[in-house]
C-alpha positions as CSV (number, residue, x, y, z in Angstrom):
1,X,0.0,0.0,0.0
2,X,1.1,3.2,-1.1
3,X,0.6,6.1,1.2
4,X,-0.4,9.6,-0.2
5,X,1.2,13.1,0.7
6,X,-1.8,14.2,1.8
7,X,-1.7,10.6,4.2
8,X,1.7,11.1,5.6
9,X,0.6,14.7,6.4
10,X,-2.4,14.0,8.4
11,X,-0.7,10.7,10.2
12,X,2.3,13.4,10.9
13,X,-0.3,15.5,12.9
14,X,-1.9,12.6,14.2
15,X,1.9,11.6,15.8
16,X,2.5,15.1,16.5
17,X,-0.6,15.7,18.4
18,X,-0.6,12.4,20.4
19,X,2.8,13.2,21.3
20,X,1.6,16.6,23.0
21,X,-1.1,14.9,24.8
22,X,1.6,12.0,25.8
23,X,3.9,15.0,27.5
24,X,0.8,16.7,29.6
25,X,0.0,13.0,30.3
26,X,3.5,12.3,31.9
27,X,4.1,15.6,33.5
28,X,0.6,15.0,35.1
29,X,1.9,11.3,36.8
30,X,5.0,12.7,37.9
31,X,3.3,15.3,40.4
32,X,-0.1,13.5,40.8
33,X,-1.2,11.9,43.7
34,X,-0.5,7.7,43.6
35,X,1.1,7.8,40.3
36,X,4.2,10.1,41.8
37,X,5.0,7.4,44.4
38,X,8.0,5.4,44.0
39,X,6.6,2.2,44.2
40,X,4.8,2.4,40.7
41,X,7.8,2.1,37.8
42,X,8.5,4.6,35.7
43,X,7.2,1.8,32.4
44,X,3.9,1.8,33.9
45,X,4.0,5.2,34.1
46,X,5.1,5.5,30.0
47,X,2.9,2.4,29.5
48,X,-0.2,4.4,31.1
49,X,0.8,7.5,29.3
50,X,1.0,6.4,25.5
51,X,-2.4,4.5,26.0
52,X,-4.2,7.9,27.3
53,X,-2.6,9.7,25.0
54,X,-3.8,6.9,22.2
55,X,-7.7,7.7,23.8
56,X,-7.1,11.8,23.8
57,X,-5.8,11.7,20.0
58,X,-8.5,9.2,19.3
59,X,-11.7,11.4,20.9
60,X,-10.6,15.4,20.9
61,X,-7.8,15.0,17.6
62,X,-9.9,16.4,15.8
63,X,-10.8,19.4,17.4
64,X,-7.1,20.2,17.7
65,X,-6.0,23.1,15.6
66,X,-3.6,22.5,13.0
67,X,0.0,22.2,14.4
68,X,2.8,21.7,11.9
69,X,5.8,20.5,12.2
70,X,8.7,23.1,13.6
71,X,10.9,22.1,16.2
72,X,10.7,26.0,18.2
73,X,6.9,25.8,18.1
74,X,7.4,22.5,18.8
75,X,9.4,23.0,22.0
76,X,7.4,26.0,23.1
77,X,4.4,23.9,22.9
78,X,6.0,21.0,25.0
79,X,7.0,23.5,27.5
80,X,3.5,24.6,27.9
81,X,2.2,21.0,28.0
82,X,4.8,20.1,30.9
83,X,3.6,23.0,32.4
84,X,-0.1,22.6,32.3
85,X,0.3,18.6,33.0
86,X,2.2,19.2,36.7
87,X,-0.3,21.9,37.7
88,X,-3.1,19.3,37.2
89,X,-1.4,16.6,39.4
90,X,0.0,19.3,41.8
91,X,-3.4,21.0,42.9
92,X,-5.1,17.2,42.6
93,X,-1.8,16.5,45.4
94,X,-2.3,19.5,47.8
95,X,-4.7,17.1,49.6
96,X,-1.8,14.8,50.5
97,X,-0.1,17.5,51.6
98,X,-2.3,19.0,53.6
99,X,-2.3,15.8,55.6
100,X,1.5,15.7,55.9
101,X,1.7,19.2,56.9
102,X,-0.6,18.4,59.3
103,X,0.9,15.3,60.9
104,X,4.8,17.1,61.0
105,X,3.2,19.6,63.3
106,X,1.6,17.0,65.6
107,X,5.4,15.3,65.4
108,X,6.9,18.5,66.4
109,X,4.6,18.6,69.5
110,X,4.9,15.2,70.3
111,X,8.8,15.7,70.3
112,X,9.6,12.9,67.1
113,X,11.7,15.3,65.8
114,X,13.5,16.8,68.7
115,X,17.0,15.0,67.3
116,X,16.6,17.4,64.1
117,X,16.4,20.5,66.8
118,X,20.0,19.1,67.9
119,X,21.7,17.7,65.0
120,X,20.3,19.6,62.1
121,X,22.2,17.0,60.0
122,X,19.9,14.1,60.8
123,X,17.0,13.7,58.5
124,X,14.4,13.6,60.4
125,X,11.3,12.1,58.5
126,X,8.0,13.2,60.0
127,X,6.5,9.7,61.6
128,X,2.9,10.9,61.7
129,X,2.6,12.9,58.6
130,X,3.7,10.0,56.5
131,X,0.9,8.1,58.5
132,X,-1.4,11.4,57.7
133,X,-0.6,11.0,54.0
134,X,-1.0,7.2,54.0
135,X,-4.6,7.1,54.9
136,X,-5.1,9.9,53.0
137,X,-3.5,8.1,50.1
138,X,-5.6,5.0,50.9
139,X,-8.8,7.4,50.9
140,X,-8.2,8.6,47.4
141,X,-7.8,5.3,45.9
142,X,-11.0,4.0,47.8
143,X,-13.2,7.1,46.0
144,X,-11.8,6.4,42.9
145,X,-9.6,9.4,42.9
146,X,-7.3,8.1,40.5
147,X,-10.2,8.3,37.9
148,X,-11.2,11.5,38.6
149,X,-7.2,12.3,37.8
150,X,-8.0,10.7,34.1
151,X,-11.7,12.6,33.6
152,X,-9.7,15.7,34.6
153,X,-7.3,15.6,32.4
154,X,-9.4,14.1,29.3
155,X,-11.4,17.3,30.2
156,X,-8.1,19.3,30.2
157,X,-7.5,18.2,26.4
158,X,-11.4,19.7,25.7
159,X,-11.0,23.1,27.2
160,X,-7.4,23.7,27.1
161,X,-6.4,23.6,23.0
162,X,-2.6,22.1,22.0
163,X,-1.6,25.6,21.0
164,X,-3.3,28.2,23.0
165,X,-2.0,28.6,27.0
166,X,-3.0,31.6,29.2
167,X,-2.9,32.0,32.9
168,X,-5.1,35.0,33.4
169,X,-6.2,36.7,37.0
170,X,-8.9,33.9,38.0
171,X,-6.4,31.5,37.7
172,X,-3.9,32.5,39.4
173,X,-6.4,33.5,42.8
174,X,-7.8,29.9,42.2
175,X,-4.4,28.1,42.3
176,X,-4.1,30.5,45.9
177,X,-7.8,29.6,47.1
178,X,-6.4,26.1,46.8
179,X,-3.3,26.7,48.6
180,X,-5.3,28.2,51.3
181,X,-7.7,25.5,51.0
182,X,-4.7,23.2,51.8
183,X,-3.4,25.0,54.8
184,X,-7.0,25.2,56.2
185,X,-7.9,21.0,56.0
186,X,-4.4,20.7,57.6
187,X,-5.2,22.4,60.6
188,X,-8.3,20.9,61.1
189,X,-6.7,17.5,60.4
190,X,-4.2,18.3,63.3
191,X,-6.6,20.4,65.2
192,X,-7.7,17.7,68.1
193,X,-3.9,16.3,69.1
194,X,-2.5,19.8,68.9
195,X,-5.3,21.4,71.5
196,X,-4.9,18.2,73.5
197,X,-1.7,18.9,73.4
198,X,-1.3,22.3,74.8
199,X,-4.3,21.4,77.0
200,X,-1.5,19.0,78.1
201,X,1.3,21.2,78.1
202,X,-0.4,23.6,80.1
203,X,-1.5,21.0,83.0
204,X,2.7,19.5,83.4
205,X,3.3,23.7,83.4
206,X,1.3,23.8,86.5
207,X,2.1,20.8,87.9
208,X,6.1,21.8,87.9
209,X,4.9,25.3,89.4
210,X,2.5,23.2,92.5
211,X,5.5,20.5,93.0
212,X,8.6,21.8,91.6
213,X,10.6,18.3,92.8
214,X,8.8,16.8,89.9
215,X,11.0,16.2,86.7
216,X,8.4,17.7,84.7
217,X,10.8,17.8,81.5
218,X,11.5,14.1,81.6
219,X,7.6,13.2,82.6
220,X,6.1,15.3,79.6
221,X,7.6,13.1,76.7
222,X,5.8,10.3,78.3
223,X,2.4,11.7,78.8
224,X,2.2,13.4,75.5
225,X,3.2,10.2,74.0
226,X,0.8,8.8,75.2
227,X,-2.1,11.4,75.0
228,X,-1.3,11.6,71.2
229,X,-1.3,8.2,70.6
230,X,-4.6,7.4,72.1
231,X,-6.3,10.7,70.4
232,X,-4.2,9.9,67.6
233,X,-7.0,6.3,67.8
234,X,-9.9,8.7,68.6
235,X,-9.5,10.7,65.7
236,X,-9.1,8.5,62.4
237,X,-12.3,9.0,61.9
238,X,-11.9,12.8,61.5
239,X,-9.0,12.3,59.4
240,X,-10.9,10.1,56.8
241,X,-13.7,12.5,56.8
242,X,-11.7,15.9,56.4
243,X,-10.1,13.8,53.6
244,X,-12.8,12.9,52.1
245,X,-14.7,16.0,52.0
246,X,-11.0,17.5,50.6
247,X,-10.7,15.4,48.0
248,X,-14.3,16.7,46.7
249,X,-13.6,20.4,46.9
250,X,-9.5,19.9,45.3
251,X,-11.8,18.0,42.5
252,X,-13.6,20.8,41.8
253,X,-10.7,23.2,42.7
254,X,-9.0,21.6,39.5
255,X,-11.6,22.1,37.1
256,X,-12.3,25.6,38.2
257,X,-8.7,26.2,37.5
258,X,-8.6,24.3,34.0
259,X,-11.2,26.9,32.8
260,X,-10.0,29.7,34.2
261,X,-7.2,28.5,31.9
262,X,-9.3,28.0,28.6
263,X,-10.8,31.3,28.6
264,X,-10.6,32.8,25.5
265,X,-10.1,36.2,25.5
């Protein structure tokens, strides 16, 4: 079989245009929730990739505009993609690290990184905000979060053309709601321990000040241990709920963003 000019030119913009959609695709995984953790190979990443991008080309090549092949517009076009790809999966992750931020600053009250206050050297990793961001993680994948990461960004390839890229006023103070957002779930994630905690705090203050023979500096890593750990118990609950409830509004966060972004002028 003999292909045409006309052929090679439309199977060149095919390639061209599922190549696009392949780097928003991959820049996407890389900051996304799930898909950015360790444990799932960089193939299965590609893999995943090249079969979205396969769907995208397949559904919205079409309404594309035409892009032709020069390597600056190219590579300004790629840039743009990378870009717009790692926003996606960052705002969908500010949920995961809303719960880390919250459980490092239970950690610093509980004292589990009181060596990193000594030895700024040691590398402290923050014990309960990786369990924070665990059962948050386990959350997402339980509501299907990892599809709503695919609709988003099938519905990123619909409002957000190959070659047009803007980041106007809305978006911007939508990307900082969200940061907001983030900060504000975090506290409420940490909220109980950390008033327990200075509730705590407060009663071993007093108690040095009624019975100063007392090694209250010794006796307080013990009790707020142990206070944490057993509201630490009380509150999963609250921590699956906040979570839940977060990953609903960073869901809609994201697509309020994407338009903001495909506005035409």
């Amino acid at each position: 079989m003999i292909f045409t000019e006309a052929t090679l030119i439309a199977l060149q913009e095919k390639f061209v245009i599922g190549g696009l959609f392949f780097v928003r695709i991959t820049a996407m995984l890389t900051t996304a929730p799930f898909f950015d953790n360790g444990a799932v190979k960089v193939q299965t990443r590609i893999a995943l990739g090249v079969l979205l991008a396969m769907m995208m080309t397949t559904s919205f090549g079409e309404q594309q505009p035409t892009i032709h092949f020069d390597i600056i517009a190219i590579g300004i076009v790629v840039l743009k993609e990378i870009a717009l790809g790692a926003t996606i999966g960052y705002v969908m992750n500010l949920l995961i690290m809303a719960s880390r931020f919250a459980g490092s600053l239970v950690d610093v009250e509980l004292g589990f990184q009181t060596g990193a206050a000594f030895n700024l050297n040691i590398e402290a990793s923050a014990i309960l905000g990786e369990l924070y961001a665990l059962m948050t993680l386990m959350i997402f994948v339980m509501l299907n979060g990892h599809h709503a990461l695919i609709e988003t960004i099938f519905v990123s390839a619909k409002l957000i053309p190959l070659t047009e890229f803007s980041i106007p006023s809305d978006a911007i103070q939508g990307l900082i709601r969200t940061v907001s957002i983030m900060l504000m779930l975090g506290a409420k994630m940490g909220a109980p321990l950390l008033i327990a905690l200075f509730i705590t705090n407060l009663s071993l203050a007093l108690m040095s000040r009624a019975a100063p023979q007392i090694n209250v500096f010794q006796l307080s890593y013990n009790v707020k241990t142990m206070v944490g750990l057993l509201l630490l118990m009380l509150t999963v609950p609250l921590i699956g709920a906040v979570s839940r409830h977060g990953l609903e509004i960073f869901q809609q966060e994201t697509l309020k963003v994407l338009m903001a972004i495909g506005q035409r002028g």
